[in-house]
C-alpha positions as CSV (number, residue, x, y, z in Angstrom):
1,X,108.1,133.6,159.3
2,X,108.6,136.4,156.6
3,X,107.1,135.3,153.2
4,X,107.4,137.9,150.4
5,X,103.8,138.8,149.4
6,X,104.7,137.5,146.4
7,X,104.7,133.8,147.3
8,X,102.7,134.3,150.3
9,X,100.1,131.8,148.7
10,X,102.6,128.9,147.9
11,X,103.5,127.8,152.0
12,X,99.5,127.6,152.2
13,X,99.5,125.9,148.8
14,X,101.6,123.1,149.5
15,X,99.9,122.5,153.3
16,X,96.4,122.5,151.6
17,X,97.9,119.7,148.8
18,X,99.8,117.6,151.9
19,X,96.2,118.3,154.2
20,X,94.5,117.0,150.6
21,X,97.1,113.6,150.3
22,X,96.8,112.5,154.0
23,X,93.5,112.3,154.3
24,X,92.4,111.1,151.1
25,X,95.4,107.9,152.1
26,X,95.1,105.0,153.4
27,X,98.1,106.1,155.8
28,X,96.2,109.1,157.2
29,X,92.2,109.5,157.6
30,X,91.0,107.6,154.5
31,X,88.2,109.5,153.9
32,X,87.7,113.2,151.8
33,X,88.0,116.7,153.8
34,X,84.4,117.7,155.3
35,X,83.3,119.2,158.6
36,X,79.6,119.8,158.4
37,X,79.0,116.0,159.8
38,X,80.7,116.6,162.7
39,X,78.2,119.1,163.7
40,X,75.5,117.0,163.0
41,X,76.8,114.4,165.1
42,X,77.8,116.7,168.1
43,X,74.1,118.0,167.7
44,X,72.9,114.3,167.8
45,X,75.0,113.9,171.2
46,X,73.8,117.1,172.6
47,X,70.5,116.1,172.0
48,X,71.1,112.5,172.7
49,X,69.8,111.4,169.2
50,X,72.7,108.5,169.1
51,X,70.3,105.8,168.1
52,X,69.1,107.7,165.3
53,X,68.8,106.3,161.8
54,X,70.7,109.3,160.6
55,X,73.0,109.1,163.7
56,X,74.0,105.5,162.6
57,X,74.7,106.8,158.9
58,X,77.0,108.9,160.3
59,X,78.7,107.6,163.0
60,X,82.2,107.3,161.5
61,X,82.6,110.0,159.3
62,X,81.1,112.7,162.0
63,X,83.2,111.6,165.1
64,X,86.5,112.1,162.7
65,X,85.1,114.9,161.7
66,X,84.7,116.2,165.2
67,X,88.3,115.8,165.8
68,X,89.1,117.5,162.4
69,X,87.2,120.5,163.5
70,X,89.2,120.7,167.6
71,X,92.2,120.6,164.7
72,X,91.3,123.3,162.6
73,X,90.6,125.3,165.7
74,X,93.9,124.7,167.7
75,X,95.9,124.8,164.4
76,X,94.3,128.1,163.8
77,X,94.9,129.7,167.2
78,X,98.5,128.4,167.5
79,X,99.3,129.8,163.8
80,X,97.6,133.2,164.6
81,X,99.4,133.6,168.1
82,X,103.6,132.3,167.2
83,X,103.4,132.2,163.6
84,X,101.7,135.2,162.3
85,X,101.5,136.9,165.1
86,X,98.2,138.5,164.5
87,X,95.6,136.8,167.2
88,X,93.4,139.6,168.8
89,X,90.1,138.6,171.2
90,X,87.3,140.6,169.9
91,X,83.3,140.3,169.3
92,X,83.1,143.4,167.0
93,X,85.6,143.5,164.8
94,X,86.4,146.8,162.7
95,X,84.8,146.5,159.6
96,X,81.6,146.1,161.7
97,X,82.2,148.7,163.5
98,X,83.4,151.0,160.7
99,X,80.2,150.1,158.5
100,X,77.2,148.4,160.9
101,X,77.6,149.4,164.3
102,X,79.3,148.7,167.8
103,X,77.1,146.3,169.2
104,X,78.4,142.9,170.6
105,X,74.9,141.9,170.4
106,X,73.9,142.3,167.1
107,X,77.2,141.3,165.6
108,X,76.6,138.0,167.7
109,X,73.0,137.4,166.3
110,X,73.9,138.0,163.0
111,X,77.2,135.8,163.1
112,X,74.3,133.4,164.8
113,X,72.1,133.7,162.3
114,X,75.1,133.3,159.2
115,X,76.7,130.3,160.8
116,X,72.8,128.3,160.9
117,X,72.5,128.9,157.2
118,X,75.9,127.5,156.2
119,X,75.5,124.7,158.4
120,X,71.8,124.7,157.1
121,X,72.7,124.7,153.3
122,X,75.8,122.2,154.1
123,X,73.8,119.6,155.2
124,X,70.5,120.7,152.5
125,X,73.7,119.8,149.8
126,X,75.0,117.1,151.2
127,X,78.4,118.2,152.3
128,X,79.8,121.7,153.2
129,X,82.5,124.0,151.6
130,X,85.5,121.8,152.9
131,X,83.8,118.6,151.7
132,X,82.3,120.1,148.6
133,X,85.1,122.8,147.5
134,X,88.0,121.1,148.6
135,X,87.7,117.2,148.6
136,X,85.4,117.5,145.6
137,X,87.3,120.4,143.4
138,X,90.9,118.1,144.4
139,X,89.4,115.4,142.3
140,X,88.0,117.2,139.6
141,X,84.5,116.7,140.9
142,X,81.8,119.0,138.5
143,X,80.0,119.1,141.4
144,X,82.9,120.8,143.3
145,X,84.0,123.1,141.0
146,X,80.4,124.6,140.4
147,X,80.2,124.6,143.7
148,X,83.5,126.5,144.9
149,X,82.2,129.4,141.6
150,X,78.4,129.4,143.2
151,X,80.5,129.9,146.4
152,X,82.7,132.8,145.7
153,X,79.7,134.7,143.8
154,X,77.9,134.5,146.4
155,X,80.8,135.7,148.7
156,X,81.1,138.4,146.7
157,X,77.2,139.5,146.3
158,X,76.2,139.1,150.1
159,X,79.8,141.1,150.8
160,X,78.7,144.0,148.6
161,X,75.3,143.9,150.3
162,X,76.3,144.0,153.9
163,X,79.2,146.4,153.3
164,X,77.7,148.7,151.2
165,X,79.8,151.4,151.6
166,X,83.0,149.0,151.0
Protein backbone atom coordinates (compact mmCIF):
# COMPACT_ATOMS: atom_id res chain seq x y z
CA UNK A 1 0.00 0.00 0.00
CA UNK A 2 1.62 3.48 -0.95
CA UNK A 3 -0.01 6.38 0.95
CA UNK A 4 1.43 9.87 0.29
CA UNK A 5 2.83 11.12 3.63
CA UNK A 6 0.50 13.56 3.26
CA UNK A 7 -2.57 11.51 4.14
CA UNK A 8 -0.71 8.85 5.73
CA UNK A 9 -2.90 9.63 8.91
CA UNK A 10 -6.37 9.44 7.26
CA UNK A 11 -6.39 5.19 6.45
CA UNK A 12 -5.47 4.99 10.27
CA UNK A 13 -8.10 7.68 10.96
CA UNK A 14 -10.95 6.08 9.58
CA UNK A 15 -9.93 2.30 11.13
CA UNK A 16 -9.48 3.98 14.63
CA UNK A 17 -13.32 5.69 14.07
CA UNK A 18 -14.81 2.11 12.50
CA UNK A 19 -12.56 0.19 15.62
CA UNK A 20 -14.36 3.14 17.80
CA UNK A 21 -18.30 2.34 16.17
CA UNK A 22 -18.02 -1.52 16.44
CA UNK A 23 -17.30 -1.86 19.73
CA UNK A 24 -19.14 0.88 21.30
CA UNK A 25 -22.50 -1.08 19.16
CA UNK A 26 -24.69 -3.26 19.99
CA UNK A 27 -23.74 -5.22 16.73
CA UNK A 28 -20.05 -5.63 17.71
CA UNK A 29 -18.57 -5.81 21.40
CA UNK A 30 -20.91 -3.51 23.25
CA UNK A 31 -18.64 -2.23 25.59
CA UNK A 32 -15.72 0.94 25.25
CA UNK A 33 -12.02 0.06 24.02
CA UNK A 34 -9.70 -0.96 27.13
CA UNK A 35 -7.02 -3.61 27.60
CA UNK A 36 -5.54 -3.20 31.03
CA UNK A 37 -8.53 -5.70 32.40
CA UNK A 38 -7.46 -8.27 30.41
CA UNK A 39 -4.23 -8.40 32.10
CA UNK A 40 -5.68 -8.42 35.28
CA UNK A 41 -7.82 -11.22 34.53
CA UNK A 42 -4.97 -13.37 32.84
CA UNK A 43 -2.95 -12.59 36.11
CA UNK A 44 -5.99 -13.83 38.15
CA UNK A 45 -5.86 -17.14 35.91
CA UNK A 46 -2.27 -17.46 36.22
CA UNK A 47 -2.48 -17.18 39.68
CA UNK A 48 -5.65 -19.00 40.01
CA UNK A 49 -7.46 -16.04 41.71
CA UNK A 50 -10.95 -16.83 39.66
CA UNK A 51 -13.04 -16.79 42.73
CA UNK A 52 -11.86 -13.51 43.66
CA UNK A 53 -14.17 -10.64 44.49
CA UNK A 54 -12.28 -8.57 42.02
CA UNK A 55 -12.11 -11.56 39.63
CA UNK A 56 -15.99 -11.70 39.59
CA UNK A 57 -16.06 -7.75 38.92
CA UNK A 58 -14.29 -8.39 36.06
CA UNK A 59 -15.08 -11.44 34.50
CA UNK A 60 -16.76 -10.12 31.39
CA UNK A 61 -15.04 -7.12 30.45
CA UNK A 62 -11.38 -8.89 31.00
CA UNK A 63 -12.01 -12.24 29.02
CA UNK A 64 -13.14 -9.78 25.92
CA UNK A 65 -10.46 -7.89 26.60
CA UNK A 66 -8.13 -10.89 26.44
CA UNK A 67 -9.28 -11.53 23.01
CA UNK A 68 -8.90 -7.78 22.13
CA UNK A 69 -5.31 -7.88 23.08
CA UNK A 70 -4.45 -11.71 20.87
CA UNK A 71 -6.20 -9.05 18.15
CA UNK A 72 -4.12 -6.18 18.49
CA UNK A 73 -1.14 -8.48 18.44
CA UNK A 74 -1.88 -10.60 15.27
CA UNK A 75 -3.34 -7.43 13.55
CA UNK A 76 -0.13 -5.89 14.39
CA UNK A 77 2.32 -8.58 13.16
CA UNK A 78 0.20 -9.27 10.00
CA UNK A 79 0.17 -5.39 9.08
CA UNK A 80 4.02 -5.00 9.88
CA UNK A 81 4.97 -8.24 7.72
CA UNK A 82 2.37 -7.86 4.06
CA UNK A 83 1.29 -4.39 4.59
CA UNK A 84 4.01 -2.22 5.62
CA UNK A 85 6.46 -4.39 5.10
CA UNK A 86 8.62 -3.20 7.94
CA UNK A 87 8.58 -6.37 10.75
CA UNK A 88 12.18 -6.99 12.08
CA UNK A 89 12.90 -9.47 15.25
CA UNK A 90 15.01 -7.60 17.64
CA UNK A 91 15.56 -7.16 21.60
CA UNK A 92 17.79 -3.95 21.14
CA UNK A 93 16.55 -1.88 18.92
CA UNK A 94 18.69 1.17 17.46
CA UNK A 95 17.88 4.05 19.31
CA UNK A 96 18.97 1.94 22.31
CA UNK A 97 21.78 1.01 20.99
CA UNK A 98 22.75 4.45 19.47
CA UNK A 99 22.05 6.28 22.92
CA UNK A 100 22.01 3.53 26.06
CA UNK A 101 23.89 0.53 25.18
CA UNK A 102 23.89 -3.02 23.50
CA UNK A 103 22.65 -5.09 26.10
CA UNK A 104 19.62 -7.45 25.53
CA UNK A 105 19.51 -7.56 29.26
CA UNK A 106 19.17 -4.33 30.31
CA UNK A 107 16.88 -3.19 27.46
CA UNK A 108 14.68 -6.26 28.79
CA UNK A 109 14.68 -5.09 32.45
CA UNK A 110 13.97 -1.81 31.64
CA UNK A 111 11.12 -2.60 28.99
CA UNK A 112 10.17 -4.94 32.35
CA UNK A 113 10.28 -2.43 34.56
CA UNK A 114 8.19 0.36 31.91
CA UNK A 115 5.48 -2.19 31.06
CA UNK A 116 4.74 -2.83 35.27
CA UNK A 117 4.21 0.87 35.75
CA UNK A 118 1.73 1.32 32.83
CA UNK A 119 -0.06 -1.61 33.72
CA UNK A 120 0.53 -0.33 37.38
CA UNK A 121 -0.93 3.21 36.84
CA UNK A 122 -3.75 1.72 34.35
CA UNK A 123 -5.31 -0.15 36.85
CA UNK A 124 -4.29 2.75 39.97
CA UNK A 125 -6.77 5.00 37.29
CA UNK A 126 -9.10 2.79 36.66
CA UNK A 127 -8.66 2.09 33.03
CA UNK A 128 -5.48 2.34 30.67
CA UNK A 129 -4.57 4.55 27.66
CA UNK A 130 -6.97 2.55 25.20
CA UNK A 131 -9.86 2.72 27.77
CA UNK A 132 -9.03 6.16 29.02
CA UNK A 133 -7.59 8.01 25.78
CA UNK A 134 -9.57 6.40 23.25
CA UNK A 135 -13.05 5.16 24.51
CA UNK A 136 -13.15 8.21 26.87
CA UNK A 137 -11.65 11.14 24.56
CA UNK A 138 -14.33 9.50 21.53
CA UNK A 139 -17.10 10.54 23.79
CA UNK A 140 -15.90 13.73 24.84
CA UNK A 141 -15.08 12.43 28.30
CA UNK A 142 -13.01 15.40 30.56
CA UNK A 143 -11.51 12.67 32.02
CA UNK A 144 -10.13 11.38 28.61
CA UNK A 145 -9.08 14.32 27.17
CA UNK A 146 -6.91 15.39 30.38
CA UNK A 147 -5.86 12.23 30.34
CA UNK A 148 -4.59 11.68 26.53
CA UNK A 149 -2.61 15.76 27.38
CA UNK A 150 -1.16 14.23 30.92
CA UNK A 151 -0.24 11.40 28.46
CA UNK A 152 1.66 12.97 25.75
CA UNK A 153 3.55 15.39 28.28
CA UNK A 154 4.67 12.80 29.87
CA UNK A 155 5.69 10.97 26.64
CA UNK A 156 7.44 13.72 25.87
CA UNK A 157 9.35 14.47 29.37
CA UNK A 158 10.39 10.81 30.17
CA UNK A 159 11.48 10.75 26.08
CA UNK A 160 13.83 13.74 26.63
CA UNK A 161 15.13 12.14 29.82
CA UNK A 162 16.05 8.73 28.57
CA UNK A 163 17.33 10.01 25.21
CA UNK A 164 19.14 12.79 26.23
CA UNK A 165 21.21 13.27 23.50
CA UNK A 166 18.03 13.04 21.09
Amino acid sequence: MNIPKRLGWIPGGIALALLIWFTFSTIGADRPIGASTGIAYMGAWFFGLQESEYFQQIKKSGSWEVIFLIGVLIGGFLTSVFITKTFKFRIVPPLWKKHKNNSPASRLIWSFIGGFMVVFGARLAGGCTSGHFLSGASQTAVSGLIFGGVAIVVLIATGRLFYKNL
